[in-house]
N, C-alpha and C positions, 0 to 999 in steps of 0.2 A: 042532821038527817042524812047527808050524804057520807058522812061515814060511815054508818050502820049500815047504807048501800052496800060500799066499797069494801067492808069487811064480811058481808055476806055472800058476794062474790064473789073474794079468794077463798073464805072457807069452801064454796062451791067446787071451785077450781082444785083444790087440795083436797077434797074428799073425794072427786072423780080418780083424782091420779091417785090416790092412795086405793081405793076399791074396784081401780080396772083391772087388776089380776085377778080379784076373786071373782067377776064379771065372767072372765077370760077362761077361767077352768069351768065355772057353771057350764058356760056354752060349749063350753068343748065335751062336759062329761053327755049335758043331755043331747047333743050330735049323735054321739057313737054308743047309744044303746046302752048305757051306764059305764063305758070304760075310755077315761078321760084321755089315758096314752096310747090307745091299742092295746090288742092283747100278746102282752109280751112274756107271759109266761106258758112255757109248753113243760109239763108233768112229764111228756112222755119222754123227753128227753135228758130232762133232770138227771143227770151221772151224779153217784155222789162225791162228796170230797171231801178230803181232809179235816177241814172244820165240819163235817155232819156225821161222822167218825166218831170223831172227838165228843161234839155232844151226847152223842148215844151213849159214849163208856160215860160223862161224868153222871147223866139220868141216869143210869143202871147203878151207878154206884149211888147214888142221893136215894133211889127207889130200895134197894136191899139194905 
């Protein structure tokens, strides 16, 4: 009996560490309003570049 103890309490202990990250983003997403890292994207200043060039010509050419 005392080992079914003992092995139900490291599972315990291993299942906490194993699912405190996914704890750890829940609470962080439902803090900030649904956005777990801030809001780190701004549209308006989005320049484009080189790689978004690039995808335009090869979608215009996959498209025609």
């Amino acid at each position: 009996m005392g080992t079914v103890i003992e092995i139900s309490f490291f599972m315990l202990v291993i299942a906490t560490v194993a699912f405190a990250p996914l704890g750890y983003f829940i609470y962080n997403y439902t803090k900030k309003d649904g956005e777990p890292f801030g809001d780190f994207e701004h549209p308006e200043v989005h320049d484009h570049s080189i790689v978004d060039d690039l995808a335009e010509k090869v979608k215009e050419k996959l498209v025609h």
